[in-house]
N, C-alpha and C positions, 0 to 999 in steps of 0.2 A: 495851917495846921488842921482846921477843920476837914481839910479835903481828905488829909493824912487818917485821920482818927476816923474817917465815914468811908478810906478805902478798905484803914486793915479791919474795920467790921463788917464790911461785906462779903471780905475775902475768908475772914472767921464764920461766916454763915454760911458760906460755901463750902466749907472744909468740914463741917458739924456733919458730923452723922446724920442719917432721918429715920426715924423709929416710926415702919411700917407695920400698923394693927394687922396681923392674919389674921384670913377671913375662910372661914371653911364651907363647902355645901355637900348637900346629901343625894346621891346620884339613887334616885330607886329603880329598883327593877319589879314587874309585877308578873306573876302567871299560875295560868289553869292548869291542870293537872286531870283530862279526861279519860277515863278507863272505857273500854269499847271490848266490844264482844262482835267477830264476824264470823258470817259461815259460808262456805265457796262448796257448793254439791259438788259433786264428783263429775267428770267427765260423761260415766258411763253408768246408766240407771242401772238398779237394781233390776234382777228378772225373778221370775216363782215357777215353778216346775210342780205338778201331779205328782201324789202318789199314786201306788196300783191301783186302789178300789177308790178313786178321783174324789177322795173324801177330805183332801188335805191339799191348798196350795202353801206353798211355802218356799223361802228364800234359802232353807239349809237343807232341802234334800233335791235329788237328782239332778239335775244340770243349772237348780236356781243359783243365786249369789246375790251378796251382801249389795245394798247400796253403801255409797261413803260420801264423806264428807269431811272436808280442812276445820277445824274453828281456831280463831285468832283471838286470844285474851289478853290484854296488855294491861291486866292487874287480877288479884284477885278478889272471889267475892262472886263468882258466877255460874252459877249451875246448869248444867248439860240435862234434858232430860227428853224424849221424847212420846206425843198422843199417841191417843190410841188407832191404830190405822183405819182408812176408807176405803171402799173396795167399788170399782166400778165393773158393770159384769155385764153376757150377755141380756137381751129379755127374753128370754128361753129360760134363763137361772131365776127363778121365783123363790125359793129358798133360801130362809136366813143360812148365816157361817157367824163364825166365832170369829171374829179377830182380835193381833196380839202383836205386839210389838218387842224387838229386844234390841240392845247397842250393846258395843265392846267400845274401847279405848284404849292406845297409845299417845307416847309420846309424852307433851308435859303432863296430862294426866292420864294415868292405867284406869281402866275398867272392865270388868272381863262379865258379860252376858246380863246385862241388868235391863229390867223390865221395864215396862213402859209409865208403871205407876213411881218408878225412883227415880228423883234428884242426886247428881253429884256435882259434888264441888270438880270446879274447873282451875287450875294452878296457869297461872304467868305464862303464854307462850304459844304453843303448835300444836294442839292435840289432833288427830287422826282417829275418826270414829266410822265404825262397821256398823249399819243398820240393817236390822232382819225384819221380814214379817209372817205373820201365818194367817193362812183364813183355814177355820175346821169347819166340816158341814157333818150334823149329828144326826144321830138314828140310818136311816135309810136313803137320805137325798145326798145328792152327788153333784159335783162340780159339771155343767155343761159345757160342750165344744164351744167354742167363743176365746174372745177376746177378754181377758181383763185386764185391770189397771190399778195398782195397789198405791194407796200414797200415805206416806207417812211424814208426821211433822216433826221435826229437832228443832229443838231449843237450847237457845244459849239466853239467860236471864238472870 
């Protein structure tokens, strides 16, 4: 009878339910979030053209043209703004000039002819920017035959 009463308790312990404690875990996820600003020049440099009385180079009159430039923002918070130009020239050219700088903007952000001394705000995305320059030469001294080489800096910051 022993055997009896220690098989139907075995087979009673086998038939019982089992109350399994759930057990939870917490899976994280962690990450940076870096906002960048990039700038790709243009293919094709900007050039500067003579006025008549060669007292003026500059990128907006006679055969000059804009330099450009892509900028890629991927947040905002970042201002476009470009220095004030450098001008390499012949040594014949002894005479100071005036230089000056100006941009336009399309695309994520518009800007239409702003100076070398203004920041803008830069928006999310693809802007597309025109850079101009000028050299003045004042009073009586004039731009010499030669070579020169204007550079201007844009910034994205």
């Amino acid at each position: 009878m022993n055997k009896l009463v220690l098989a139907a308790g075995a087979a009673m312990l086998a038939l019982a339910p089992i109350n399994a404690h759930a057990v939870t875990g917490n899976v994280i996820f962690n990450g940076t979030v870096t906002h960048s600003c990039t700038i790709t020049v243009g293919g094709t440099a900007g050039s500067l053209d003579a006025n008549a009385g060669f007292t003026t180079l500059s990128s907006s009159i006679g055969s000059g043209s804009a330099g450009t430039a892509t900028i890629v923002a991927t947040g905002n918070g970042f201002d476009v703004s470009v220095d004030t130009p450098s001008l390499s020239k012949p040594a014949e050219d002894t005479s100071s000039e005036t230089l000056s700088a100006s941009y336009s903007t399309t695309g994520a952000s518009s800007v239409s002819g702003t100076d070398a001394s203004a920041a803008n705000d830069l928006n999310n995305g693809t802007t597309n920017v025109s850079v101009n320059m000028q050299a003045v030469k004042s009073g009586s001294d004039v731009f010499e035959a030669g070579a020169y080489t204007g550079t201007v800096v844009l910034r994205c910051e």
